[in-house]
C-alpha positions as CSV (number, residue, x, y, z in Angstrom):
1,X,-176.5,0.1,104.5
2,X,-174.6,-0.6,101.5
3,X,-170.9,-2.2,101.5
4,X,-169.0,0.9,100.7
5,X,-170.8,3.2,103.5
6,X,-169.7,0.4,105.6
7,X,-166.4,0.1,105.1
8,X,-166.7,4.4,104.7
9,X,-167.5,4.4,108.1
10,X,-165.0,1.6,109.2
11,X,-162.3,3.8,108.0
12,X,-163.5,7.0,109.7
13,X,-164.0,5.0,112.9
14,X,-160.4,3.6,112.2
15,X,-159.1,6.8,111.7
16,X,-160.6,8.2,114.6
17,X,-158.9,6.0,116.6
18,X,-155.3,6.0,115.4
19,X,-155.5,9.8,115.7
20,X,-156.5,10.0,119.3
21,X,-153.7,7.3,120.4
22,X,-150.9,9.1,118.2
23,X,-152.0,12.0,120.1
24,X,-151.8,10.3,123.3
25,X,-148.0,9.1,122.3
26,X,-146.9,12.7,121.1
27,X,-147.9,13.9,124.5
28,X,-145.7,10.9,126.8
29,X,-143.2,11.9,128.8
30,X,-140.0,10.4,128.2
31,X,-137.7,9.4,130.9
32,X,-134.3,11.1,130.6
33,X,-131.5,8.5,129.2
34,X,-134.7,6.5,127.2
35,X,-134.4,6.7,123.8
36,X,-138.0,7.2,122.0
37,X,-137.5,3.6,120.4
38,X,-138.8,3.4,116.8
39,X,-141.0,6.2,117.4
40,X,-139.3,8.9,115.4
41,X,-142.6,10.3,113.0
42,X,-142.9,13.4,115.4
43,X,-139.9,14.7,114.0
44,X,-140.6,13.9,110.4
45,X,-141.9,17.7,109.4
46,X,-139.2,19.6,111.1
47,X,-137.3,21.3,109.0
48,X,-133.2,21.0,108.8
49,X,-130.4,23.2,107.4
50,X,-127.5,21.1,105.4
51,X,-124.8,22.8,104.6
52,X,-121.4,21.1,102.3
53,X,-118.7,23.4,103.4
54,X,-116.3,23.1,100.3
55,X,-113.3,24.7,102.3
56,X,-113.2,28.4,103.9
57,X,-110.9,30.8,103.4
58,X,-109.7,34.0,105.5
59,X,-109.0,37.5,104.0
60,X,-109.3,41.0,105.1
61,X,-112.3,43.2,103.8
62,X,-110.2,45.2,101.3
63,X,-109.1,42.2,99.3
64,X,-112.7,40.6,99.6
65,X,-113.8,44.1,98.1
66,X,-111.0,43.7,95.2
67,X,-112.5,40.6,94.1
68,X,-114.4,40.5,90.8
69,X,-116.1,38.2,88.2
70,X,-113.5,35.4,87.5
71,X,-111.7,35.8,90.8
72,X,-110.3,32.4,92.5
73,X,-110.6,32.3,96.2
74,X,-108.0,29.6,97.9
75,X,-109.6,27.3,99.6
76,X,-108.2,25.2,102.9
77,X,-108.2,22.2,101.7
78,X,-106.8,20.1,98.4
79,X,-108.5,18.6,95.6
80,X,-109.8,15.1,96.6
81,X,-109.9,15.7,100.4
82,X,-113.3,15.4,102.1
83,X,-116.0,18.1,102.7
84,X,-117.9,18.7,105.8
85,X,-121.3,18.1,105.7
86,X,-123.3,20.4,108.7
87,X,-127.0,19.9,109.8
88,X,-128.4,22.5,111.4
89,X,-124.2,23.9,111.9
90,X,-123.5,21.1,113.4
91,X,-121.1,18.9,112.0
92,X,-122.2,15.4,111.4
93,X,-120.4,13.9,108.1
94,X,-117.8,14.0,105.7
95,X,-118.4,13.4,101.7
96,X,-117.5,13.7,98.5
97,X,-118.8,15.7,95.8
98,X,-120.3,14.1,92.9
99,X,-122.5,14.8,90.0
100,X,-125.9,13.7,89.4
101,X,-127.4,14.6,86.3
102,X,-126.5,18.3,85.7
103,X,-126.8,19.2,89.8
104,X,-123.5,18.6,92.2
105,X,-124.5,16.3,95.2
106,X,-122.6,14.8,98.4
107,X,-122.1,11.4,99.0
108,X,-121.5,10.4,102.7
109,X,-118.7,9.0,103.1
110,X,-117.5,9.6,107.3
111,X,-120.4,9.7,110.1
112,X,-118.8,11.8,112.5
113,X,-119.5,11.1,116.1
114,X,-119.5,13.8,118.5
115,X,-120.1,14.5,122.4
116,X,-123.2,16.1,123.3
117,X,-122.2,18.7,126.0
């Protein structure tokens, strides 16, 4: 057999291996209160919403209806003051606005802590 069908079948056999105990992981139990340690790639592919909430603003249908092309909307908060950042609508940071290339971006700049209920 030459040297690369036997390092081929090293890697298969490898492979093989790591697959069946990641499987055996994903399928542990964990015990309530026990944090999953450094173990987080099982939650690597699922997908999150982010949202940067600029400000909100309230108005009654008949005004939004009014609005057209160059319309301002008031907004609840004031130039320079921090924007909520939401995953999945819950809120988890406050930022800032900034410009990267020709796309706006947030930049963290509060984690915000919150009780899970």
């Amino acid at each position: 057999m030459s040297d690369d069908a036997q390092e081929k079948e090293k890697d298969i056999a490898y492979n093989e291996i790591s697959e069946a105990d990641g499987a055996r992981e994903a399928e542990r139990e964990w015990p309530i209160g026990e944090a999953m340690a450094g173990d987080v790639s099982a939650i690597y592919d699922i997908p999150v919403q982010i949202s940067a909430v600029l400000g909100r603003s309230t108005m009654q249908v008949s005004q939004l209806l009014k609005l057209g092309r160059g319309a301002v909307v008031e907004l609840d908060r004031k130039v320079g003051e921090a924007i909520d950042i939401y995953v999945n609508n819950r809120l988890v940071a406050r930022g800032e606005v900034v410009v990267v290339e020709d796309k706006l971006g947030v930049t963290m700049t509060e984690i915000v802590k919150s009780d899970r209920s």
